[in-house]
C-alpha positions in Angstrom: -47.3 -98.0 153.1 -50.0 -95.8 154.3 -50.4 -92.0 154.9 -47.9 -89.1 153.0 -44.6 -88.6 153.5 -44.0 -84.6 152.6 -40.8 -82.9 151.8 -40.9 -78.8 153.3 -38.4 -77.1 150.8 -37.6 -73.2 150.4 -38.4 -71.1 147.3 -34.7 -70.3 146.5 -34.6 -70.1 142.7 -30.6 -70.5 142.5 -28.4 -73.9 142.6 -28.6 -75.7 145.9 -28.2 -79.6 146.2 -30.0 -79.9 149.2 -33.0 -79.2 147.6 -32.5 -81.1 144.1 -31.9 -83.8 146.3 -34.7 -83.5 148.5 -36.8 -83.7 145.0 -34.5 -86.3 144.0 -36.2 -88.5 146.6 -39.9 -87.6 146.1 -39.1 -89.2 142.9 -37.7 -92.4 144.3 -40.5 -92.9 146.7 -43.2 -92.1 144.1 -41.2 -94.8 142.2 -41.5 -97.3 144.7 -45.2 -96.6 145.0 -44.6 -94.1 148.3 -47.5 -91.3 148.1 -44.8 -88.5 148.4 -45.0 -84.9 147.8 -42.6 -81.9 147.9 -44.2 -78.5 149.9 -43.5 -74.8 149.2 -45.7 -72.1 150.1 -46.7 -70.8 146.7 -49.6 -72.3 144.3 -48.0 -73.6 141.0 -43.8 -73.1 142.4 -41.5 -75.1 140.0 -38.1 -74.2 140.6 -36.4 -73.3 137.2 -32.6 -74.4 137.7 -33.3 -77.8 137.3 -36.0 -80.3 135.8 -38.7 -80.0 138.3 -41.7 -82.9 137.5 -42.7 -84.2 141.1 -46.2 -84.2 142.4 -46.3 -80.6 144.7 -48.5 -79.2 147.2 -48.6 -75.6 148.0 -50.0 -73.2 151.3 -48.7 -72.0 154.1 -50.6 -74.4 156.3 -51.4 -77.9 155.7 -53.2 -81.1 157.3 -51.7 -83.8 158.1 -53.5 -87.1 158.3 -52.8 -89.8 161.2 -50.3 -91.3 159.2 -48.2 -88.2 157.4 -44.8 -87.5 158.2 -43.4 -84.7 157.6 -39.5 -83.8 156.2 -37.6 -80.9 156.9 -34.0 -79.5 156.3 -32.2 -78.9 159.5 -31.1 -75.2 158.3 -35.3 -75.0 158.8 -35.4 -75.7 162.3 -35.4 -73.3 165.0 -36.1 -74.1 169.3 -40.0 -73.5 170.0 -41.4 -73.1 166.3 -42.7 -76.6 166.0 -43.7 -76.8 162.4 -46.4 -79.3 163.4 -47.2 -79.9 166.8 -48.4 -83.5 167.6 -48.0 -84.7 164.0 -45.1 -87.1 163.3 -41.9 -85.6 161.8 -38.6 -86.0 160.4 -35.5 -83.5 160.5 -32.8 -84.7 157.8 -29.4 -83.1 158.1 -27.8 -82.8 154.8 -25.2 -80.9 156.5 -24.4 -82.1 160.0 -22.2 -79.4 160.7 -24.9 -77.1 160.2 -27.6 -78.8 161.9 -27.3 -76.4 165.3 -26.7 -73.0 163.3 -30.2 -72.0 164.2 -30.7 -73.7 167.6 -27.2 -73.5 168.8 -28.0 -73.6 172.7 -27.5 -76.5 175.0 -31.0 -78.3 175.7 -33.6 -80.7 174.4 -33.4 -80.8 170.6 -35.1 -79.4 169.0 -37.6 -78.4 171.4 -40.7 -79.2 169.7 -43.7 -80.8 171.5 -42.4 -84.1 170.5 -39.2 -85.5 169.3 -38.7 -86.2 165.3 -36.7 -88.6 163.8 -33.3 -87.4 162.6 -31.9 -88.6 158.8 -28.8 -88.1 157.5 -26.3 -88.4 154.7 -23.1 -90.3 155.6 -21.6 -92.5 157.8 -19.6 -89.4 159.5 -22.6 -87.6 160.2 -24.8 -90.5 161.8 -21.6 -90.5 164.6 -21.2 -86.8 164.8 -24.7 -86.9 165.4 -25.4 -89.8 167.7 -22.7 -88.5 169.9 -24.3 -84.6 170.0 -27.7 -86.0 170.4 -27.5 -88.8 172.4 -30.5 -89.8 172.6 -31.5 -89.8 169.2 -30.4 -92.7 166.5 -29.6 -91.1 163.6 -30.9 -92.9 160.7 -28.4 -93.2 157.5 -29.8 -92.1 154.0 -27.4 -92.7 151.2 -26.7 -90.3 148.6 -27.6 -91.2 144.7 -24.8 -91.2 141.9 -26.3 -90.7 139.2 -23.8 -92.9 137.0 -26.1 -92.6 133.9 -25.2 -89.0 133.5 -21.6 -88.8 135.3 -19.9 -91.7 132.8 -16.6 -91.7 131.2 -16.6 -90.3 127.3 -15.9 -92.6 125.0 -13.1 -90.3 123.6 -10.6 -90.9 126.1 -9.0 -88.3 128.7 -7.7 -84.5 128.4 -4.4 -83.9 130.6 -7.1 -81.6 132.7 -7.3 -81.0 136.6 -10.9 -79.9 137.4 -12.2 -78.8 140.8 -14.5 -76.2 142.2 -13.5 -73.0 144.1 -17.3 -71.6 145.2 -16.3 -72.6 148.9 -13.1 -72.1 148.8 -12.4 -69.0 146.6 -9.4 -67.9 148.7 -7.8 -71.2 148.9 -8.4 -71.7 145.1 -6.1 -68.7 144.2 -3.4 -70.0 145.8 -4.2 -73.4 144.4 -4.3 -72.2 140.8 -0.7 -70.4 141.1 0.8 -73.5 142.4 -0.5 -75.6 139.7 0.2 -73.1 136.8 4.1 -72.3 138.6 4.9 -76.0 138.5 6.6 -77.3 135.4 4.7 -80.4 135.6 1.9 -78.5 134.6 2.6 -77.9 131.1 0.1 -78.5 128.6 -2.3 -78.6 131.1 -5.7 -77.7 131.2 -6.8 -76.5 134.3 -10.0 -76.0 135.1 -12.7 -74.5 137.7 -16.1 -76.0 137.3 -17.9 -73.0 139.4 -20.9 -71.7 137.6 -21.0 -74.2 134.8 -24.1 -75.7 134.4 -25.0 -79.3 135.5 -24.8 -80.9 132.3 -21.6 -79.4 131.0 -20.2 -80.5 134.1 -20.9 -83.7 133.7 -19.4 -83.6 130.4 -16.3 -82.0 131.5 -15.7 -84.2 134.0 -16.8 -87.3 131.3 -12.7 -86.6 130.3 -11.0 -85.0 132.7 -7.9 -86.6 134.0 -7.7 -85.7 137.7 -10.7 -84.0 139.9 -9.3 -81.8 143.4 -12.5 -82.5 146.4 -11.8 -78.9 148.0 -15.4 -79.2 150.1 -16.6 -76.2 152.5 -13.9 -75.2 155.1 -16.6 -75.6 158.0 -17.8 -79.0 157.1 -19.5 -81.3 154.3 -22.5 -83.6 155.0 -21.1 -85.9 152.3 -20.4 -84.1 149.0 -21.5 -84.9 146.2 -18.9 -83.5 143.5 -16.2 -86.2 144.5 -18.2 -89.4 144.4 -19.8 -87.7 140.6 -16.1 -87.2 139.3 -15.1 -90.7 140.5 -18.5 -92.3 138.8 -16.8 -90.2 135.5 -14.0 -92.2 135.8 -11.6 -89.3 137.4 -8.6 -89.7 139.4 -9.8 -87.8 142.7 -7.5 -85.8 145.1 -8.0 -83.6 148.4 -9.8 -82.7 151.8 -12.1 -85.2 153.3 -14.1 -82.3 154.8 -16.0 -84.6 157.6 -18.8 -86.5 155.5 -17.0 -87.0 152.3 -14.4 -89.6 154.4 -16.3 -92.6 153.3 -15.5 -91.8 149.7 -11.3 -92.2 150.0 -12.3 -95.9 150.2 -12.2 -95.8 146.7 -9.5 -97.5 145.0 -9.7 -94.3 142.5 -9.3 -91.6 145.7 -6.1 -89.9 147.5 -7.1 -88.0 150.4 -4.4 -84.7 151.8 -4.4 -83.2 155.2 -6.7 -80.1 155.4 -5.2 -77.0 154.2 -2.0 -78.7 152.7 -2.8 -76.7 149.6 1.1 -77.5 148.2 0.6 -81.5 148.8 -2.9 -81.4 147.3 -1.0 -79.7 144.0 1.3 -82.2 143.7 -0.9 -84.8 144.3 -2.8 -83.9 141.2 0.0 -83.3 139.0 1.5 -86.7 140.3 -1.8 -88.4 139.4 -1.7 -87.3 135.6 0.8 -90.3 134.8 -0.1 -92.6 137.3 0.8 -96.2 136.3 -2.3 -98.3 135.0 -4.2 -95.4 135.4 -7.3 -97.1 133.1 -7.3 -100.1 135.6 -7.9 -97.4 138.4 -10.4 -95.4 137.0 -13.0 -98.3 136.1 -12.3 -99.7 139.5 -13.3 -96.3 140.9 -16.1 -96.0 139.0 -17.5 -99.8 140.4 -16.9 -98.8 143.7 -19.4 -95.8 143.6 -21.4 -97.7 141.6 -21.8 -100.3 143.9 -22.5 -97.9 146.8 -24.6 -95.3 146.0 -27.9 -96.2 144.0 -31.1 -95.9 143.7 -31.9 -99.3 145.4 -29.7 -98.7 148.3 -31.4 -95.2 148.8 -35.2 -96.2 148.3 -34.0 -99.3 150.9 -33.0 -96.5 153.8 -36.0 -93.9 152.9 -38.5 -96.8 153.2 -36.7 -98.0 156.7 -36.7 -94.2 157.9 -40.2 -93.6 157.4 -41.7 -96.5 158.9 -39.3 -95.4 161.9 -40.8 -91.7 162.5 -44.4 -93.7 162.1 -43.6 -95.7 165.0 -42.7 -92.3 166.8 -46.1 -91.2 168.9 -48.3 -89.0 166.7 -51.1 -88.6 165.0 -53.1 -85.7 162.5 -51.9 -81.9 162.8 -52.2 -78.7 161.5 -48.3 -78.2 159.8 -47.0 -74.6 159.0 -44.0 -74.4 156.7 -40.9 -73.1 158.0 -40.4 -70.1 155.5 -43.1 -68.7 157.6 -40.3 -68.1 160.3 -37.9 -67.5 157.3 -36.8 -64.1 158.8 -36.1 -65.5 162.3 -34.0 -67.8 159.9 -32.0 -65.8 158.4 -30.9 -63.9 161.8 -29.1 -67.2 162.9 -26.9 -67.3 159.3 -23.9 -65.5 158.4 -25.2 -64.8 154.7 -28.7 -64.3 153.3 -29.8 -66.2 150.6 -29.9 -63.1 148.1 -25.9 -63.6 148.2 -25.3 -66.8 147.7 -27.9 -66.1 143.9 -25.4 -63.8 142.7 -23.2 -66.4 140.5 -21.0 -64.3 137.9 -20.8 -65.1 134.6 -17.5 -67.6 133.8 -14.6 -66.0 132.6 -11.8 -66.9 130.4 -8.9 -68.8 132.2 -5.7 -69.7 131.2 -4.0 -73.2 131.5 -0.5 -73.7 131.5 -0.1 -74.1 128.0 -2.2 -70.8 127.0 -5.8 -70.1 126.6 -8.1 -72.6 128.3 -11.7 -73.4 129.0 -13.5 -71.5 131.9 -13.1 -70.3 135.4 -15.7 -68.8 137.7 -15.8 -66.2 141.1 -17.4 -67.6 144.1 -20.5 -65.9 146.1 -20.6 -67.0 149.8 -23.0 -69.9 150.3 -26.8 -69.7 152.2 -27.7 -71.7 153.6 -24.0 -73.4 154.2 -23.5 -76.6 151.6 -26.0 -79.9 152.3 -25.8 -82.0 150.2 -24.1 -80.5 147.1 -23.7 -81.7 144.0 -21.8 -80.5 140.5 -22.7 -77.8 138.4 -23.1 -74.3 140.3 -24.7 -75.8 143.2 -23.1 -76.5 146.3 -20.4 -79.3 146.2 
């Protein structure tokens, strides 16, 4: 495969699975011998919040050869700022709710000089999609489980319900006081996973009995979080939230009506002494196994590229999107600076007395694409 294929990504040093995803598949395609790069603005950017190795290129403008195609989040695009006008592009929705936040008005999108490609994340989003844009065909990229990391301890399970209340903080109150009022919740650890770090998540989740999938209340482009606790071998409970559908498949997955906070309590409390509970768990485990990998990704990134090359272009002079940045951040309800400020965890308590951790939610920017565990969005 000839010519670059170049990921545009902000500068945001705080948690955001959009972007560690985005990164996520520079390193698949380098892997598969795909000469892929990540691009931010500033010579010699790493982000800090998470292992950051892949090849980078830096500037506010850049060439594009005959051949390049060039990524970018949908949060980036905005009617009339082409980011490369005649060069061959691609605009993957992490977030299909989201994708018209900056460009919300009726008309060609996204009214560039030519028409990119469109990529995204789960089978809801390539229909929502493909009936907003009709004359696009949304191309489906699968997310990655990373089952190496998000496995089941060897030590068995703690009687613990995790789940994370960053996009729903107000919800999540009234969550936590049904689960700690009900009897059945003795002994229980319960137990938010906000503002813990990646890795402890993982190893949280590694023996936690039952996981609650709360999602964004305007909309997930899959969600990652649900999908990780299943690969952990969790019992998983709760709200669809549009993309994450797919994932109640699972033999391991109970999905409750939106906002049936009460049901979505019992459900988890039911779920601590479900029959032949083992049985469920390693069959929930396969099924995202099965589904989500690295193969099945690199498959559906190689397929999408040679799509936007068979789109008309050719070279171009590409400007990155953060030079428009402030045009951006007009069209969304918080600015980034907001969404950084994660509190410190505090002490919670489970039902049974003192307890692990629970954390305060900032409002996210831009809203969840994406997300996965560990104070990112998910």
């Amino acid at each position: 495969m000839t010519g670059r294929v170049i990921y545009a990504s902000f500068e945001f040093q705080f948690p955001l699975g959009g972007i560690r995803a985005l990164n996520q598949q520079v390193s698949l395609l380098r892997a598969a011998g795909v000469e892929a790069f990540r691009w931010t603005p500033t010579p010699g950017f790493r982000y800090t919040w998470f292992a950051d190795d892949v090849p980078a290129l830096s500037g506010t403008t850049l060439d594009l050869g005959p051949e390049d195609v060039l990524v970018l989040p949908e949060v980036s695009v905005l009617p009339d700022h082409d980011p490369a006008p005649g060069g061959r592009k691609v605009v993957f929705s992490q977030g299909h709710y989201v994708t018209f936040l900056a460009g919300p008005g009726p008309g060609p999108y996204p009214g560039w000089s030519s028409r990119p490609a469109l990529w995204t994340v789960s089978k809801a989003g390539v229909d929502m999609l493909r009936r907003a844009l009709p004359e696009y065909e949304p191309h489906l990229v699968p997310s990655v489980i990373d089952t190496e990391s998000f496995r089941p301890a060897a030590t068995g399970r703690v009687r613990r319900i995790a789940w994370m209340s960053r996009k729903r903080p107000v919800e999540s109150t009234l969550l936590r006081r049904l689960l700690h009022a009900d009897p059945r919740s003795r002994g229980v650890d319960l137990y938010d996973i906000h503002a813990v770090p990646h890795e402890e998540v993982a190893r949280v989740l590694s023996d936690t009995s039952v996981f609650i999938a709360l999602g964004a209340p305007e909309g997930e482009g899959f969600g990652l979080p649900p999908a990780e606790a299943m690969a952990s071998g969790c019992l998983m409970t709760g709200y669809a939230a549009g993309g994450g559908a797919e994932l109640f498949d699972s033999p391991s997955a109970w999905r409750i009506p939106e906002l049936e906070t009460d049901r979505l309590a019992d459900k988890a409390l039911e779920l601590l002494d479900l029959p032949d509970q083992d049985e469920v768990r390693r069959a929930g485990r396969q099924w995202v196994a099965d589904r989500y990998t690295a193969d099945a990704a690199v498959r559906a990134l190689v397929e999408g590229i040679r799509q936007a090359r068979a789109l008309p272009g050719g070279p171009a002079r590409a400007t990155h999107p953060a030079a428009w940045m402030d045009e951006l951040l007009k069209r969304f309800p918080v600015p980034p600076e907001a969404y950084a400020v994660v509190e410190a965890p505090a002490v919670s308590a489970s039902r049974s007395g003192p307890s692990r951790r629970d954390g305060t939610a900032a409002p996210p920017w831009p809203p969840a694409t994406g997300a996965g565990c560990g104070g990112g969005p998910g």
